[in-house]
C-alpha positions in Angstrom: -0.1 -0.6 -14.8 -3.5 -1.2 -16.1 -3.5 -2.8 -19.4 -6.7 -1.0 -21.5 -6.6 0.0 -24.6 -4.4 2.4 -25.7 -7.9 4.6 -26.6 -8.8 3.9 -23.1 -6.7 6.7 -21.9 -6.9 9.6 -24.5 -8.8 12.0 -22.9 -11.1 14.8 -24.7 -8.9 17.5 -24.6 -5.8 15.3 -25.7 -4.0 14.4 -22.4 -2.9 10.8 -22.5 -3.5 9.1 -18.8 -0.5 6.9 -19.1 0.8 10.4 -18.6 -1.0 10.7 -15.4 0.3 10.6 -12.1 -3.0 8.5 -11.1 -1.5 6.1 -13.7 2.5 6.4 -13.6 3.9 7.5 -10.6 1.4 7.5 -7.2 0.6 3.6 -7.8 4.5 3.1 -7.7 5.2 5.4 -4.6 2.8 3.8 -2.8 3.7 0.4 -3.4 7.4 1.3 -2.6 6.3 3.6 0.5 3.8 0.2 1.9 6.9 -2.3 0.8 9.1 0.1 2.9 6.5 -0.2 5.6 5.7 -3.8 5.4 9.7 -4.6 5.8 9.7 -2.8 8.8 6.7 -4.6 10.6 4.9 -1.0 10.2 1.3 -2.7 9.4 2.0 -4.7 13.1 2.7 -1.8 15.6 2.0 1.4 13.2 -1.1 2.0 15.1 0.2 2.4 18.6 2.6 5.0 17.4 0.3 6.6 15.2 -3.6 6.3 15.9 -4.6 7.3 12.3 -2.6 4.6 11.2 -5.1 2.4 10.1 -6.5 4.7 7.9 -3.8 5.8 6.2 -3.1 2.4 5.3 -6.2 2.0 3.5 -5.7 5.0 1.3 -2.1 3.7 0.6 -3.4 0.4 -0.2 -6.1 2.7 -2.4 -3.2 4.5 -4.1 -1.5 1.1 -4.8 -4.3 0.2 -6.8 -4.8 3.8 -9.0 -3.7 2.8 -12.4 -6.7 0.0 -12.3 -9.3 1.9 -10.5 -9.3 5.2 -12.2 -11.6 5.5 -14.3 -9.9 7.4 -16.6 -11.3 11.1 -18.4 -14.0 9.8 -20.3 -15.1 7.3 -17.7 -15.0 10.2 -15.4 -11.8 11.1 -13.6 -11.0 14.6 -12.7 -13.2 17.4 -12.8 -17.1 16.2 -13.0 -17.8 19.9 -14.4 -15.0 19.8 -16.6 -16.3 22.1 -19.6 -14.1 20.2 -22.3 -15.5 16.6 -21.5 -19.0 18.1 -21.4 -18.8 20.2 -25.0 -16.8 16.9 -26.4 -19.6 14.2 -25.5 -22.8 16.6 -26.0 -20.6 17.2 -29.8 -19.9 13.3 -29.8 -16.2 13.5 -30.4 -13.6 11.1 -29.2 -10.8 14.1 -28.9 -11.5 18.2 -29.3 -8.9 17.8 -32.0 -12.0 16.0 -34.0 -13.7 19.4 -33.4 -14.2 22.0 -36.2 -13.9 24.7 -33.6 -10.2 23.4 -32.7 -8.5 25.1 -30.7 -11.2 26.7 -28.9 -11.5 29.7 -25.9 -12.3 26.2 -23.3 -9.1 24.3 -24.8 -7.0 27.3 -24.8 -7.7 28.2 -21.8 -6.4 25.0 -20.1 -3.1 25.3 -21.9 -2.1 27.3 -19.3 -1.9 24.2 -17.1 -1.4 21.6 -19.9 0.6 24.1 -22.2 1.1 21.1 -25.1 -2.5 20.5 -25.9 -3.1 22.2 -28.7 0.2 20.4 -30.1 -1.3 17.3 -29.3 -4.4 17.7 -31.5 -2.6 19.3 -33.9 -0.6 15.8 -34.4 -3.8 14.0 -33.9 -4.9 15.9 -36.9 -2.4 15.3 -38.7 -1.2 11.8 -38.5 -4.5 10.5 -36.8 -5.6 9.2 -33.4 -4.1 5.3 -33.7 -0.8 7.0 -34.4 -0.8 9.6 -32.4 -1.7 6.8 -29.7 1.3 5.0 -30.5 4.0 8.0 -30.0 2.5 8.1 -26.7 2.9 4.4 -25.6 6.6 4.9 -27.2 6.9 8.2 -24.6 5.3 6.1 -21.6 7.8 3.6 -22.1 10.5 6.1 -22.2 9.2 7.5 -18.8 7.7 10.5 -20.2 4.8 12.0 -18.1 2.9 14.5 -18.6 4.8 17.0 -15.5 8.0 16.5 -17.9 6.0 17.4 -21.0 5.0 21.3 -18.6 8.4 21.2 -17.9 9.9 20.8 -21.3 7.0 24.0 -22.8 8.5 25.9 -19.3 12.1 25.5 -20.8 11.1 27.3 -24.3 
């Protein structure tokens, strides 16, 4: 994995990217999946059994490689119309949390995909960013991501 700052990867609306399966898990698959490959002479003969092969193994090599190419939320990954990373920079704010508006309707509304963000800022609130930063690297360490974080809020 990419070694940025920890700040690196906080996005506006309080996702970490560590979290992220462009950070923690496709760079592993892929690596596995072309080691796989590679042991088994696939990057020799994989194009007379498949013609497309050749391609495909660009965009594994591509996948390998996610967790230091992404360019993160605030550098730009996701959703280039993304209404929360567009009302946070034209506020200025590092994190909505920062926001006096927090939570708002835009924030809210993508709980129903990310249904622990309005937890997240309010612990950024409370014990401030750094912190909050740190709990985060403790859960990445721990194998947390953020699919396990929906699942946990989908248990109760």
């Amino acid at each position: 994995m990419d070694q940025r700052p920890s700040i690196d990867y906080l996005t506006y609306c309080g996702l970490y990217c560590k979290m992220c399966s462009i950070v923690a898990t496709i760079p592993v698959q892929a690596t596995a999946l072309q080691e796989t490959l590679q042991n088994d002479g696939w990057e020799y003969y994989g194009s007379e059994i498949y013609p497309e092969f050749a391609p495909f193994w660009k965009v594994l090599n591509s996948l390998k490689e996610m967790d230091k190419t992404s360019p993160l939320c605030i550098g730009g990954c996701g959703d280039p119309t993304c209404e929360i990373r567009v009302c946070a920079q034209e506020k200025g704010l590092r994190v909505c949390a920062e926001c006096a508006e927090f939570p708002c309707k835009l924030l809210t509304d993508f709980t129903r995909r990310y249904p622990f963000l309005v937890e997240n800022g309010k612990r950024i609130q409370e014990i401030g960013i750094d912190a909050w930063l740190a709990e985060q690297d403790e859960l990445v360490a721990n194998g947390i991501t953020n699919k396990i974080l929906c699942q946990r809020k989908e248990k109760g």
